[in-house]
VEXVO-389536 format. One record per atom (N, C-alpha, C, O): x, z, y. Coordinates in pm, whole numbers, plus 50000, padded with zeros to 5 digits. Each point is the difference from the previous one (the first is absolute). Layout:
BEGIN
XZY
...
END
This chain:
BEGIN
492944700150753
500435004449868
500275015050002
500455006750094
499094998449751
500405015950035
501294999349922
500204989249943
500735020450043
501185000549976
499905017749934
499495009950052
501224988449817
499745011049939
501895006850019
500714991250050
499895019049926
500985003850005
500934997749879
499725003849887
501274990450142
501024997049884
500505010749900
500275011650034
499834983649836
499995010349892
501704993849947
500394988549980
500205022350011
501574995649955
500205004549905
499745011649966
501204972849918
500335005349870
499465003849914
500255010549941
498844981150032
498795000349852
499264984849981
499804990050070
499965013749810
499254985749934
498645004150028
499344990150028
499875022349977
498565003750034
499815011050080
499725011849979
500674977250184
499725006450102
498025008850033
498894997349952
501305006850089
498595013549986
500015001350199
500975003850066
497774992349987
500244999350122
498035009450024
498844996150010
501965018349989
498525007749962
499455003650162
499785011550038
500064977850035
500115005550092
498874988050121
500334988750034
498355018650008
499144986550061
500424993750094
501195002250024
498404992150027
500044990650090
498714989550052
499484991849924
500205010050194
498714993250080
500074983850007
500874993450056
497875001549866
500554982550051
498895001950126
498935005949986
501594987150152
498925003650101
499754981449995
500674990249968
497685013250097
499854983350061
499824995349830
500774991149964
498335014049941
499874991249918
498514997549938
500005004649886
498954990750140
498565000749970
499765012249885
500645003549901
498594999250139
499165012349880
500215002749864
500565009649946
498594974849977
499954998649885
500064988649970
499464996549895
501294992950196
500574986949946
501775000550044
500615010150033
499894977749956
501424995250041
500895002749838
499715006849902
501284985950125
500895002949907
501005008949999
500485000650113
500175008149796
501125009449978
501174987649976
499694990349931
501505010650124
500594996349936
501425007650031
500455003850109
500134997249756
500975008849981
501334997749977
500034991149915
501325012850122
501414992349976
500985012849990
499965010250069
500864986749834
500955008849985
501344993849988
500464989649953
499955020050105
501594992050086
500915009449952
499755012149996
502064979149942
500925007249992
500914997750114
500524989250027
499625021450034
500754999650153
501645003449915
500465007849917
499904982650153
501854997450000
500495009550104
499654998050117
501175012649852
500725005350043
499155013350093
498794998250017
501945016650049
499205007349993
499094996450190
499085007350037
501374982650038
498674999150113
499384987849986
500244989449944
498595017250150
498524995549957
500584980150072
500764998750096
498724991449839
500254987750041
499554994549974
500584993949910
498125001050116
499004992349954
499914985349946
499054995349937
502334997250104
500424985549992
500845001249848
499974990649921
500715021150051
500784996349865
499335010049938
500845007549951
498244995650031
498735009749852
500194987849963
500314988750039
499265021149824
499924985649867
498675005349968
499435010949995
500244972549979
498405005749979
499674994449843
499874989249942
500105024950027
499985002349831
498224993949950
499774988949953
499475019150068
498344995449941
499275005750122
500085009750075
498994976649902
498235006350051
499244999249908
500204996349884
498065010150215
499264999549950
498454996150078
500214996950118
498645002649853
499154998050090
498515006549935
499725000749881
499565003050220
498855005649934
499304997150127
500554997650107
497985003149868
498364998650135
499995014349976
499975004649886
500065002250215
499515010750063
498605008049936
499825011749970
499544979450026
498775006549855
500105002549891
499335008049934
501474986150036
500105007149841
501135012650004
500575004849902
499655000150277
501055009149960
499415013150061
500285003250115
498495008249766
499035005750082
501075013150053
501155001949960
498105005950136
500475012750013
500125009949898
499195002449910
501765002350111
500435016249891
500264993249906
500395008949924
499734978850000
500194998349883
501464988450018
500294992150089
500445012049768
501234997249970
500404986849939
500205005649892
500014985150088
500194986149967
501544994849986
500865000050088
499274995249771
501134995649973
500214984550014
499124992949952
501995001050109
499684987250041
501604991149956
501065005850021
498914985449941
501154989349936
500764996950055
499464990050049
501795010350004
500764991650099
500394982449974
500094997449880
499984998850149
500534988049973
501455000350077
500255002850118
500524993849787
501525002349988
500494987150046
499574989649952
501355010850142
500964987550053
500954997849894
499654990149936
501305014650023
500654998249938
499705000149810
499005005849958
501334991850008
499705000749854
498674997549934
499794999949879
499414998350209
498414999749981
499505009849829
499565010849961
500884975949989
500224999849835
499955015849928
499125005949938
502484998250108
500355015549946
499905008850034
500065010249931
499744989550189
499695012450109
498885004850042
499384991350060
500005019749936
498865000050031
499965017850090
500605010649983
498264984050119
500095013250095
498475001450020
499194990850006
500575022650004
498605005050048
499805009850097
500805009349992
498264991550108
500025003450120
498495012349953
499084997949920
501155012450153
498695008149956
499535006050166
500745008350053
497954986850024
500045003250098
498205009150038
498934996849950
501255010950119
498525008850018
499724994850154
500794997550090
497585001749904
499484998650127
499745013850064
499695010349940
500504988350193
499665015750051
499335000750087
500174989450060
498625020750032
499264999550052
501045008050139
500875008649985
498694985450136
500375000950126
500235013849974
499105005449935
501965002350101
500045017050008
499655008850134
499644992350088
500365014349933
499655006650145
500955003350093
501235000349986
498155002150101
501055002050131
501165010650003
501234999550005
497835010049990
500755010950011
499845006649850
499054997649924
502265012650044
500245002949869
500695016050061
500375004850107
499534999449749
500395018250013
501514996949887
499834997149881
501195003850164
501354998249939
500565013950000
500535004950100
499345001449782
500925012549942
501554994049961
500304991649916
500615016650184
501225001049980
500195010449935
499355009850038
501704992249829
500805008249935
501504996249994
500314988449976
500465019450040
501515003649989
500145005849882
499365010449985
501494984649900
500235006049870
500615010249991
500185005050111
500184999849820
500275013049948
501565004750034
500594992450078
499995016549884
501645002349994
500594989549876
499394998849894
501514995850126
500804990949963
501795007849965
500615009250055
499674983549854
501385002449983
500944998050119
500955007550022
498684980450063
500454999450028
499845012250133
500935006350050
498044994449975
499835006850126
500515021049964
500025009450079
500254990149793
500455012449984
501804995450005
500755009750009
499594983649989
501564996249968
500355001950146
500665009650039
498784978650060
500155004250145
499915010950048
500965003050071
498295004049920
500065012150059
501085010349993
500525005750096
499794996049759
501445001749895
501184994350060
500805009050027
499564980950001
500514990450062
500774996149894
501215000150021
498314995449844
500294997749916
499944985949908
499184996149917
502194997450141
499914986850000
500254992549867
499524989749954
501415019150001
499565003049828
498414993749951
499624988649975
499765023550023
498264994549968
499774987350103
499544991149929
500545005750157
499414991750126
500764986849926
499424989350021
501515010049915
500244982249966
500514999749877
501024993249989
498455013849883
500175003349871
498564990549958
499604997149887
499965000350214
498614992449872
499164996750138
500315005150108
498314983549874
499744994750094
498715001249965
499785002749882
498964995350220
498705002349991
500135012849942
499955000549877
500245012150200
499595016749954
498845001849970
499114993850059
500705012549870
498095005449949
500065015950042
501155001650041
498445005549964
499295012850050
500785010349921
500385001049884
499685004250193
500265014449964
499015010449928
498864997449963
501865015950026
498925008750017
499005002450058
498794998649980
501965006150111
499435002650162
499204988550027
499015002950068
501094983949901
499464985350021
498645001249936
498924996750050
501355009949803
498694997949918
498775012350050
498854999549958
501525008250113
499335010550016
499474998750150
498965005350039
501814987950032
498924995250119
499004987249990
499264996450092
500884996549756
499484991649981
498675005849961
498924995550038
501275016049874
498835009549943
499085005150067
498825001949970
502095001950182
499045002250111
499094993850021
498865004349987
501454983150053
499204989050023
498804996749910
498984993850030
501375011849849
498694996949927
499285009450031
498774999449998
501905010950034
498895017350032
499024995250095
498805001949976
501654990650153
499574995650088
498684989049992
499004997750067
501514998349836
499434988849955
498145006849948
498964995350044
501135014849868
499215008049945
499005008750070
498905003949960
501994999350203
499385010450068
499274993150124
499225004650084
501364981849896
499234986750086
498644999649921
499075003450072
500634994149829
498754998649974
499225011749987
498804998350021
501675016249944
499275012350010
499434994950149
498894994950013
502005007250092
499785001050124
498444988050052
499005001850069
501424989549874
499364985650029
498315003149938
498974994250035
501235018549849
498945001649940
499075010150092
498814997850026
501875012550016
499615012550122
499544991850105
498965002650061
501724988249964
499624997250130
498194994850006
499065003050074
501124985549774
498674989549995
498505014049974
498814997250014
501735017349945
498885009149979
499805007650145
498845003150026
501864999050039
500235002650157
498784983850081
498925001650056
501554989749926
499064991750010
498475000149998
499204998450092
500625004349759
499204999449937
499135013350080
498964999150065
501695010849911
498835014450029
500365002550162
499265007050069
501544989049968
499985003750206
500874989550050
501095004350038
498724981349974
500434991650051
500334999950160
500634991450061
498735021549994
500375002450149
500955007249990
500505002550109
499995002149806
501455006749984
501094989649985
501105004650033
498954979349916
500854994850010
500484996150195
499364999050105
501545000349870
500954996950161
500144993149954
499644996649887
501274996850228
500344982550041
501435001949905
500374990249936
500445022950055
501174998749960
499895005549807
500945001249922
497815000850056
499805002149884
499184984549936
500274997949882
499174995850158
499684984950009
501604989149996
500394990949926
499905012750135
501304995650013
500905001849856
500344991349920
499875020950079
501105006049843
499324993049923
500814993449934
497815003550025
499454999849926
499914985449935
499854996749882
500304994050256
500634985449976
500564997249946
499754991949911
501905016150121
501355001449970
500064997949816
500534992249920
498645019150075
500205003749862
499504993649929
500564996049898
498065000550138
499374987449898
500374988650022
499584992249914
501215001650186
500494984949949
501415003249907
500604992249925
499625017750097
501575006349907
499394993449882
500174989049948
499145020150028
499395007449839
499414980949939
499994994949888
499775001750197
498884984649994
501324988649939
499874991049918
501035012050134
501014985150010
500314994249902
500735004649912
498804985450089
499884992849841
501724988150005
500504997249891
500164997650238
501334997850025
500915011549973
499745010950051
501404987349865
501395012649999
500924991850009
500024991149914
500965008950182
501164990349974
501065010849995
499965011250051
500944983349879
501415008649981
501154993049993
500024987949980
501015019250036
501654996650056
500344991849852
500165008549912
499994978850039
500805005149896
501415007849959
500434997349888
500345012350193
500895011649982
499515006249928
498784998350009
501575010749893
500005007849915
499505012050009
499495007049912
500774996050259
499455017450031
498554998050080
499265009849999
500414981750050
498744994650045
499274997149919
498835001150035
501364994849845
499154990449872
499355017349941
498815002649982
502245006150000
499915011049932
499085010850085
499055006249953
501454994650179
498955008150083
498604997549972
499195009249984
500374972350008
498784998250007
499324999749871
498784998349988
502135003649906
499375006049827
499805011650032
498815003050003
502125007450031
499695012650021
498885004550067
498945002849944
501324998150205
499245001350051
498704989650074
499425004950098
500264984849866
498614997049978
499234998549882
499214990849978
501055018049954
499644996849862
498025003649964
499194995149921
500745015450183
499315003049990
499024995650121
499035006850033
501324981150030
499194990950119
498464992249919
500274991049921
498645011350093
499004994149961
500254988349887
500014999749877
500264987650267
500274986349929
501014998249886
499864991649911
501425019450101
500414996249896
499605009849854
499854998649879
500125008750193
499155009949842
498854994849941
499785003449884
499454989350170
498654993449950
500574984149967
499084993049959
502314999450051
500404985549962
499474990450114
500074987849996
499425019250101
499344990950092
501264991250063
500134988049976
500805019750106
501024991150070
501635006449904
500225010849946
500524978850067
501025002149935
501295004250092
499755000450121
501745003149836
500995003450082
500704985550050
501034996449943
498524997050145
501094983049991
501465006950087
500155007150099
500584987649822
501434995150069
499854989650103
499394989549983
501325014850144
499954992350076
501655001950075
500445010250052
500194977649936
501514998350044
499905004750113
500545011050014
498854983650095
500084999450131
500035017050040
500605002950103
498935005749836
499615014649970
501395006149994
499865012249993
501594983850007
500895003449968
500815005450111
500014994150108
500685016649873
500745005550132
501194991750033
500604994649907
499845003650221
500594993650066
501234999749920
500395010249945
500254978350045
501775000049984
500765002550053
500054992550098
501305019449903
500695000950102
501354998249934
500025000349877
500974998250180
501664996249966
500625010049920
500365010550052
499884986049764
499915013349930
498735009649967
500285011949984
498544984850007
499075002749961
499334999949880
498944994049985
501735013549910
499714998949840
498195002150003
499244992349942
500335018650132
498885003349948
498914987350024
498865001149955
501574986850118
499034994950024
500964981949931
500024988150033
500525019549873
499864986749887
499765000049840
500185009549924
499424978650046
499915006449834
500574989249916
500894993050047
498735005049846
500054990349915
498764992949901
500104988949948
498615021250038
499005000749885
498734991550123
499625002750114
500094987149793
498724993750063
499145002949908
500225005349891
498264989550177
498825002249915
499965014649896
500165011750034
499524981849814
499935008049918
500955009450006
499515011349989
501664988750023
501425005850003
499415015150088
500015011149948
499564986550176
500075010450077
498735007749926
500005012250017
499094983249917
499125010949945
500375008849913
499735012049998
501244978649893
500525005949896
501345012350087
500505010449955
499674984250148
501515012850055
499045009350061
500355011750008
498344984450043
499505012450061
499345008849899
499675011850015
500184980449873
499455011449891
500945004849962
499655011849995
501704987849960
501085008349921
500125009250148
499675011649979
500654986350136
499855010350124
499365010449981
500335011750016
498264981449931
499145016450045
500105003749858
499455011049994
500954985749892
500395010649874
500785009650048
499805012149984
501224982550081
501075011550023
499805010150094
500575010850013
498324982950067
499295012950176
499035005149922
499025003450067
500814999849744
498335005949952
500824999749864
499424994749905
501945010650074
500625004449824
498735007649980
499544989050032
499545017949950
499105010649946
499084990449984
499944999149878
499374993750163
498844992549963
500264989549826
500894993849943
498265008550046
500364993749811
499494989250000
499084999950081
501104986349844
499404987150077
500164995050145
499834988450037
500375017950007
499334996650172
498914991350014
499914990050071
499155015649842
498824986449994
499374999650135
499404989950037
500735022650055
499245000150156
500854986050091
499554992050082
501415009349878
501204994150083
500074985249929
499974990050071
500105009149807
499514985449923
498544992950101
499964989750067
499375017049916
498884996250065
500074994950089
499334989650004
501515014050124
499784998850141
500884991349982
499904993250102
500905002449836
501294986949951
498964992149977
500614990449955
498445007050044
499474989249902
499154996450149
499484988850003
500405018150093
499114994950097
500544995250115
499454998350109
502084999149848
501074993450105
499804985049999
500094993849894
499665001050208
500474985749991
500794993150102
499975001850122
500814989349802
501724999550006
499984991750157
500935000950079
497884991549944
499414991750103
501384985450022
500124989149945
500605017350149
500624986650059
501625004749905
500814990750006
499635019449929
501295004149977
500174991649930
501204997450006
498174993949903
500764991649852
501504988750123
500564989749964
499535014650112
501524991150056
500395009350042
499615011649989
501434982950080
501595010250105
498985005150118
499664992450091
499985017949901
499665005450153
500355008550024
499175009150007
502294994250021
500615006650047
501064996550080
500574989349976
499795017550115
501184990950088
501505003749956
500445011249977
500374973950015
501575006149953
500595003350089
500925007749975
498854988150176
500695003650080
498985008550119
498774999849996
502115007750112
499355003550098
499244991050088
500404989550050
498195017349964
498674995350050
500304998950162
500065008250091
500074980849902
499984998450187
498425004750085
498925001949943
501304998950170
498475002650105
499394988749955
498935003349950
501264983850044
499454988250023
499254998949835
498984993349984
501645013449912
499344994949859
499095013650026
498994999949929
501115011650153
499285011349930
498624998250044
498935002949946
501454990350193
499024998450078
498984986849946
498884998350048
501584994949869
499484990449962
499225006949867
498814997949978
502055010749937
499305006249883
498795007550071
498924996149954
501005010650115
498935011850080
498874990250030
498885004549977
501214979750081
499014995149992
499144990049941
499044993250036
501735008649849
499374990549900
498815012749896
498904998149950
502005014450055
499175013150009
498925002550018
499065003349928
501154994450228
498484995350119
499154992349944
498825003349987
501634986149977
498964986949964
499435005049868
498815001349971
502285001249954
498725005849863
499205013950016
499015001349928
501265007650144
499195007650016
498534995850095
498945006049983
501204985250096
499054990750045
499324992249940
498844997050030
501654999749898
498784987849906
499675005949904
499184994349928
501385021950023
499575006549878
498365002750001
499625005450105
499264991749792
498955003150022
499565014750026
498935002650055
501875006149907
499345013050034
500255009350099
501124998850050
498405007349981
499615006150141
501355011250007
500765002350094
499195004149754
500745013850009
501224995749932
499874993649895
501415009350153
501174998749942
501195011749970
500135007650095
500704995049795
500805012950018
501224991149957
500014992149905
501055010750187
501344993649989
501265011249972
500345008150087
500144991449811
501165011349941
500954991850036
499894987850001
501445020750041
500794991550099
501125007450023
500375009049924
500354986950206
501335005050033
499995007850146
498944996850055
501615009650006
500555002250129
500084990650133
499554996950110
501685000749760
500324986350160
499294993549994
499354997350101
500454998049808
498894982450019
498385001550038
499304989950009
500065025450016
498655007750019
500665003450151
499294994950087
501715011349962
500664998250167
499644986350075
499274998750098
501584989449815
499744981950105
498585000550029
499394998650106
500085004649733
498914993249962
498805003550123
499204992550056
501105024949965
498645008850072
500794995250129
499224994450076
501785005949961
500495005250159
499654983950054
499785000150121
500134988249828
500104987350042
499024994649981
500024988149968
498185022350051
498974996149956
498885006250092
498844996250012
501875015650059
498975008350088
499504993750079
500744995650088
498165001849915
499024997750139
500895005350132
500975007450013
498294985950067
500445002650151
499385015650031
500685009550035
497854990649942
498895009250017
500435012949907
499805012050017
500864981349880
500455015349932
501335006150072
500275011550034
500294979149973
501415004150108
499395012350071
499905012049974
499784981150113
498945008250143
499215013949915
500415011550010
498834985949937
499725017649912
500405011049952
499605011749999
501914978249931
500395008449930
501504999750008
500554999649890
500205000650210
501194996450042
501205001949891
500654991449942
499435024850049
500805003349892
499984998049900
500994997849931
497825002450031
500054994749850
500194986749982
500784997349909
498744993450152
500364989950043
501764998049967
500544991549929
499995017750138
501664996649970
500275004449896
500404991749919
499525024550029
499945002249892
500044986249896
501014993749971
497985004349996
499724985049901
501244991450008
500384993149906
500245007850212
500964989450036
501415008649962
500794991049970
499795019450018
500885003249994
500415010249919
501185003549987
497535003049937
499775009049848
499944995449910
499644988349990
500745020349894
499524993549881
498745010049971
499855011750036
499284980149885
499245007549908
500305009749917
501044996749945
498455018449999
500645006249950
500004995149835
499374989649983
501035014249938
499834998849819
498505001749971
499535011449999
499574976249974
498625003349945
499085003850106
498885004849981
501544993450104
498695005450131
499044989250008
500614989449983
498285009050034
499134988550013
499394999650157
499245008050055
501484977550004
499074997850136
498864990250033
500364988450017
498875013349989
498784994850023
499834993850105
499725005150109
500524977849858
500024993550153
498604990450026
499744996249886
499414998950189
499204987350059
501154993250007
501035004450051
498864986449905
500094983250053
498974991250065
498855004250001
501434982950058
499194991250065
500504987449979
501134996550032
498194997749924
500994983849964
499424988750059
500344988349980
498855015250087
499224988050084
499804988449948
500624997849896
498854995650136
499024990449906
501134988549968
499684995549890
501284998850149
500974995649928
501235001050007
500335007750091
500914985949827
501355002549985
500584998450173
501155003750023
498164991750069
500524997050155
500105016350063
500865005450070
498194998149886
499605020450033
500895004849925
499874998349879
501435009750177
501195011049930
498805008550005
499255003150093
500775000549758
499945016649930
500005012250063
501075005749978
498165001050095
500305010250107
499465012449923
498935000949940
502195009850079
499475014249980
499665010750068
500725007950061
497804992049920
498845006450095
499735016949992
499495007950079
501234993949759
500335017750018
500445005749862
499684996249888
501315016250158
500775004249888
499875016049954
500535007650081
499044997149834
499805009650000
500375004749843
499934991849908
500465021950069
500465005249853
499065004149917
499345010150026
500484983749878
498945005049932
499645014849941
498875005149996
502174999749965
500025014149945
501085008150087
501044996350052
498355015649945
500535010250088
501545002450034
500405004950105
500574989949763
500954998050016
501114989349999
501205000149970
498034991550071
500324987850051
501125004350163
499555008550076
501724985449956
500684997250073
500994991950008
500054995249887
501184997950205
501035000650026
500845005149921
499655009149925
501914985150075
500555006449870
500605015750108
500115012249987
500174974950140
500955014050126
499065012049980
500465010349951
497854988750093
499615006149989
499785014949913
499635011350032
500814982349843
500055012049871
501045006650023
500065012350006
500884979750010
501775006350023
500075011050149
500725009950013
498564985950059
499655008050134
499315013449947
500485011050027
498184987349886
499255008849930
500805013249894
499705011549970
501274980450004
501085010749888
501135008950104
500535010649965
499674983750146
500985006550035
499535009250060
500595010750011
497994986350054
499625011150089
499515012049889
499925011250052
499794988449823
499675008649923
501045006049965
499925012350007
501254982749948
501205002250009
500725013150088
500665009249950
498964988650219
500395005950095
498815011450033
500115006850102
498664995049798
499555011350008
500165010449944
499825011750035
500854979849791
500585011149905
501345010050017
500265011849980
500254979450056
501845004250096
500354990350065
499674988249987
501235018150106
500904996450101
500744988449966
501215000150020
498064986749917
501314991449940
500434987650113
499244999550097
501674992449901
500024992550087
500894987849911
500445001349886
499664987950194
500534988649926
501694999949936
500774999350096
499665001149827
501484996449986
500684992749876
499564999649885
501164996850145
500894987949927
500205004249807
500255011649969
499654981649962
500465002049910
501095007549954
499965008349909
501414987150187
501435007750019
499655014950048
500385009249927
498784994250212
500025011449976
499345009849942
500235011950020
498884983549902
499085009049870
500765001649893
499785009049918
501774977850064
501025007749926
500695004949998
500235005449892
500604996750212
501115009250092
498715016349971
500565009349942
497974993150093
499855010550028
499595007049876
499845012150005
499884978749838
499845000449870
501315009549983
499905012249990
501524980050007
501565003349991
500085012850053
500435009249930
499114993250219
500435007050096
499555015049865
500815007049939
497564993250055
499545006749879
500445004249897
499465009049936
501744984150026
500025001049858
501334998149942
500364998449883
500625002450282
501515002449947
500395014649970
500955002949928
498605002250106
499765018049962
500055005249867
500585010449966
498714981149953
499985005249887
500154990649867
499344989850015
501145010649895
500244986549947
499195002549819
499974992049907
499405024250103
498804997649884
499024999950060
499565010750041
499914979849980
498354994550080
499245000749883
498814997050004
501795006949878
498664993649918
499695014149953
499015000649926
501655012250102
499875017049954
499125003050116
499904994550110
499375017849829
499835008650117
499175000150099
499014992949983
501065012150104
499354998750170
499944985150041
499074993550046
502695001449911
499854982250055
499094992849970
499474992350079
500185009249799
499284993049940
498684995250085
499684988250015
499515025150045
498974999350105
500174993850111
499124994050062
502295007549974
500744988650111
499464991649976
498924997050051
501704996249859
499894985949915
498984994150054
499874991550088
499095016949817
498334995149994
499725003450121
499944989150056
499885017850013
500034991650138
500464990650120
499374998350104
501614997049869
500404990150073
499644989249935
499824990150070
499975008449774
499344989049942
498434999749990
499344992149932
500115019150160
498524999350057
500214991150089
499394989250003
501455014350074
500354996650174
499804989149994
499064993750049
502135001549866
500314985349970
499134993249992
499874990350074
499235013149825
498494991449962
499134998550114
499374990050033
500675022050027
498864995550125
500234993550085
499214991350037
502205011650033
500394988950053
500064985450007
500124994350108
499814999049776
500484991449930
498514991550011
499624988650026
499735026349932
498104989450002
499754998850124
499944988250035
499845022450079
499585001450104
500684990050075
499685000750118
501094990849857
500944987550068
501075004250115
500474990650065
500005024249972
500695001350070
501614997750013
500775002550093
499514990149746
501114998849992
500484988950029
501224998149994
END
């Protein structure tokens, strides 16, 4: 029997997600189908209640095409009535090209830094910032200069094909299964949903209606003890309608937002119409269980190319608890890296997968690489600012307390700061301030 994943707290559970029947003839045998209300929240196979089936021959259920089918109801027969809507899918391939993205700046992630606990538990599921929407923008730049590039390359081809290298063959992969990926899954969170309006807006499949944005629960950043940003309240429709009033307010100048209407309309809500979110803190044992049910649908998904908008932590389990042995061995550091970095805001990494020919073969990752030039580590950037930092002046790390003691120290001297010469004081220490503040040395 295959066993699909339990959907909590709804009358029209949505289970968007494949699954392999193995060991079953070609184009004969029977389907037969059961849907179960499980008592209480672990899995127990002796007290499910078994609400309706259904049954269908295998031929009349062709590939690629969609079929709505009757349940027959245990209870109530009479008044109740349920319908099951299920797609056949063709075997998918082995190996797959999985684009990781990290969303944008978040409220919340500007509050932390702030250490501003105020903003950090005033409201739950944060949406983007400024700063959030504008690395999201990047991403579309990127997005744009992927296909220029993709275009140079195929005329490079074309007129001196002995000029392509192995590592220009290579980029060139990268970019066209990017540009190709007809799969998008996204966080349903609020700042993930919004990164991937923003910045994939301008991705092939979805600019042409080919592939749509699905919500996918499992896509959700980890729960931790006190963790507003990673709870909400809005299912399904709810979260489209909150991510559209979001990006009114990240685009006051746009009139209509008919660009942004648009890309609302190419969301689909997938598995959110229930509770998928956690009320309490996410143990190892559920995360680890969410990460591979992950696995399994990205495995049985039919298409080759996939882009997953996402979180930190849960893109950390996900990559560090997936490396090949052989990549270990290649690529050591990075290798840990994966395991103990976060992704930076919007960077895109470009991984192989291998899923071996069935669910018995763990998911192995065969190689990781950044797609665009400024792709890193978050340490990495923060490493990158300080050393720029320490070329401009002499600065070095210090405490909040003593950048105010040496503000004071400044400015007990004179008590019209706002006349005069002070004034230039002023404005410079509230340069200071600012750079400091960005450059992360504080």
């Amino acid at each position: 029997a295959v066993v699909w994943p339990a959907v909590r707290k709804t009358t029209e559970p949505r289970w968007v997600t494949p699954r392999a029947l193995y060991r079953v003839p070609k184009d004969s045998g029977l389907l037969k189908l059961e849907v179960f209300n499980r008592l209480g929240e672990v899995e127990n196979a002796e007290k499910d209640e078994l609400l309706a089936h259904s049954e269908m021959p295998l031929e009349d259920l062709l590939y690629d095409l969609t079929i709505e089918k009757e349940l027959k109801m245990i209870k109530n027969p009479q008044k109740a009535k349920g319908y099951i809507v299920i797609r056949r899918l063709r075997m998918p391939p082995m190996v797959k090209f999985i684009y990781f993205i990290r969303h944008g700046q978040s409220e919340w992630n500007l509050a932390k830094e702030n250490n501003s606990f105020v903003d950090m538990l005033k409201q739950i599921d944060h949406p983007l910032t400024v700063k959030g929407r504008t690395q999201a923008e990047t991403l579309a730049l990127r997005v744009e200069q992927a296909k220029k590039e993709l275009e140079n390359i195929a005329k490079i081809s074309e007129d001196s094909p002995h000029k392509l290298t192995e590592v220009v063959q290579e980029r060139s992969a990268l970019l066209e299964n990017f540009l190709q990926a007809r799969t998008v899954l996204s966080s349903p969170l609020c700042r993930a949903v919004q990164t991937a309006c923003i910045g994939l807006r301008q991705l092939p499949s979805v600019e042409e209606g080919l592939a749509k944005i699905t919500l996918n629960s499992d896509c959700r950043e980890k729960r931790n003890f006190g963790g507003r940003d990673t709870m909400s309240k809005y299912q399904g429709k709810q979260i489209v309608q909150r991510v559209f009033r979001k990006l009114i307010k990240l685009y006051p100048h746009l009139k209509y937002h008919q660009r942004y209407n648009k890309i609302c309309n190419t969301l689909d809500i997938g598995d959110t119409n229930a509770t998928w979110w956690n009320t309490e803190a996410e143990t190892k044992k559920e995360l680890f269980a969410r990460i591979q049910r992950l696995k399994k649908h990205l495995r049985f998904t039919p298409t080759k190319n996939i882009i997953l908008i996402g979180h930190s932590h849960f893109f950390r389990m996900f990559l560090g608890g997936s490396a090949s042995a052989e990549f270990k061995k290649r690529n050591p550091k990075l290798a840990k890296n994966m395991t103990k970095n976060k992704l930076d805001h919007c960077a895109v990494a470009a991984t192989v997968f291998n899923f071996g020919r069935d669910e018995k073969t763990p998911a192995q990752l065969e190689d990781f690489r950044w797609l665009f030039k400024d792709g890193r580590f978050l340490k990495e950037k923060r490493a990158e600012i300080e050393k720029e930092a320490k070329k401009k002046g002499d600065y070095k790390k210090f405490t909040w307390f003593e950048f105010r003691n040496d503000v004071m120290i400044s400015c007990e001297n004179d008590v019209e700061l706002a006349y005069g010469a002070q004034a230039k004081e002023v404005a410079k220490l509230e340069v200071r301030a600012r750079f400091i503040k960005e450059s992360g040395l504080l």
